[in-house]
C-alpha positions in Angstrom: 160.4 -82.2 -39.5 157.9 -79.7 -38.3 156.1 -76.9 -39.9 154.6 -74.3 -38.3 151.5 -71.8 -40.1 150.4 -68.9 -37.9 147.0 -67.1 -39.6 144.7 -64.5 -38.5 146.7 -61.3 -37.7 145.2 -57.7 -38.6 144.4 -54.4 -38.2 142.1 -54.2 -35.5 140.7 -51.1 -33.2 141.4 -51.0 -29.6 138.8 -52.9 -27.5 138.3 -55.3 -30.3 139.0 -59.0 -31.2 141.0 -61.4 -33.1 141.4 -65.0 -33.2 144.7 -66.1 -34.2 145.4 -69.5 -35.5 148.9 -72.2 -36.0 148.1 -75.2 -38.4 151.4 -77.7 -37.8 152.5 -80.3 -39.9 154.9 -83.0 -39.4 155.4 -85.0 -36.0 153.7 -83.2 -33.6 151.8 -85.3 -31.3 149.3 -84.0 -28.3 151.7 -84.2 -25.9 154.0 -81.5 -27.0 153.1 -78.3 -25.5 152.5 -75.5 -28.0 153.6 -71.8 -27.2 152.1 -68.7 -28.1 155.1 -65.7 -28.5 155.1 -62.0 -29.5 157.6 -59.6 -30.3 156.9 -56.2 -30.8 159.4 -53.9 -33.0 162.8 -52.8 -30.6 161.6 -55.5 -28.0 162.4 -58.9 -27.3 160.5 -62.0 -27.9 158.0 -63.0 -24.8 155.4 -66.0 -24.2 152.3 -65.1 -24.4 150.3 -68.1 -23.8 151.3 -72.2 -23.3 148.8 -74.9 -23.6 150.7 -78.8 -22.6 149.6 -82.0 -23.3 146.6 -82.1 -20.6 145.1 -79.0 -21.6 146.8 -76.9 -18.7 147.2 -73.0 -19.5 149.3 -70.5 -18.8 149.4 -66.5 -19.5 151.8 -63.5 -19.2 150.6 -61.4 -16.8 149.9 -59.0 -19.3 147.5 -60.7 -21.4 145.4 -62.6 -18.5 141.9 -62.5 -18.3 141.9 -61.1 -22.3 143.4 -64.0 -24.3 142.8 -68.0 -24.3 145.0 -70.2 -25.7 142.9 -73.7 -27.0 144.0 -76.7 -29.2 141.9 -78.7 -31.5 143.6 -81.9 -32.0 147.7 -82.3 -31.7 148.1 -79.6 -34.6 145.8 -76.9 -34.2 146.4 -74.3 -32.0 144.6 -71.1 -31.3 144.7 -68.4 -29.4 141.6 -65.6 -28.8 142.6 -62.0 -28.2 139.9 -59.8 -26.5 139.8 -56.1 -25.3 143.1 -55.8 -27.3 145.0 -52.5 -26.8 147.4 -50.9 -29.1 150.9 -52.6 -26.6 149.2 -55.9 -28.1 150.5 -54.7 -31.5 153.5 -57.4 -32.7 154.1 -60.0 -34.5 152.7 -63.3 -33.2 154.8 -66.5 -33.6 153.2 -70.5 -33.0 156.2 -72.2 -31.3 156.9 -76.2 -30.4 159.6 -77.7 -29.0 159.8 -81.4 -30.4 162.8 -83.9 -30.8 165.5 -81.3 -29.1 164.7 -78.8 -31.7 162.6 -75.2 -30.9 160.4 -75.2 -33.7 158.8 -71.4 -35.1 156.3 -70.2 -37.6 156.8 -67.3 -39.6 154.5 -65.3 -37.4 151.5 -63.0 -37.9 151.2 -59.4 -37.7 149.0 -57.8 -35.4 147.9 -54.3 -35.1 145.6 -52.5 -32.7 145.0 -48.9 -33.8 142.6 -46.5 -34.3 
C-alpha cells in the first residue's frame, strides 16, 4: 500500500513562486518514477513534470524552463513553480505507479491571481 501527501499549494500573484511538495509512505522505492499532474476546473488531467529512478526529467511544454521537478530520497518529491501565471491555477496531484497500481494524492490547490 502507498500513500500519497501533496503540500504547498496557494494563493500566489502572477510572476511569483511556490514550491510544492509529495511525502509517500508505503513501498515506494527510488526506482519508481514519480509524476507531477494538474487539472484545472472543466479540463482534463495532464503531466506536468516526471522525475525516474536516475534522476532523468521531463516537462510539458507549457511549464518548461519555469518548474523543476527534484526528489530527496525514494519518497520525497518536489516540484518548484517560477514565473507562475494565472493558466498555472489547478489542482496539483503527486502520482506513482507501483505494483500494477496508479497510485494519487489528494492534490493541492494552486491559485495565481492578482
Amino acid at each position: 500500500q502507498v500513500q500519497l501527501v501533496e503540500s504547498g499549494g496557494g494563493l500566489v500573484q502572477p510572476g511569483g513562486s511556490l514550491r510544492l511538495s509529495c511525502a509517500a509512505s508505503g513501498s515506494i522505492f527510488s526506482f519508481n518514477a514519480m509524476n507531477w499532474y494538474r487539472q484545472a476546473p472543466g479540463k482534463e488531467r495532464e503531466l506536468v513534470a516526471r522525475i525516474t529512478s536516475i534522476d532523468t526529467t521531463s516537462y510539458a511544454d507549457s511549464v518548461k524552463g519555469r518548474f523543476t521537478i527534484s526528489r530527496e530520497n525514494a519518497k520525497n518529491t518536489y516540484l518548484q513553480m517560477t514565473s507562475l501565471k494565472p493558466e498555472d491555477s489547478a489542482v496539483y496531484y503527486c502520482n506513482v505507479f507501483a505494483y500494477g497500481i496508479n497510485y494519487w494524492g489528494k492534490g493541492t490547490l494552486v491559485t495565481v491571481s492578482s
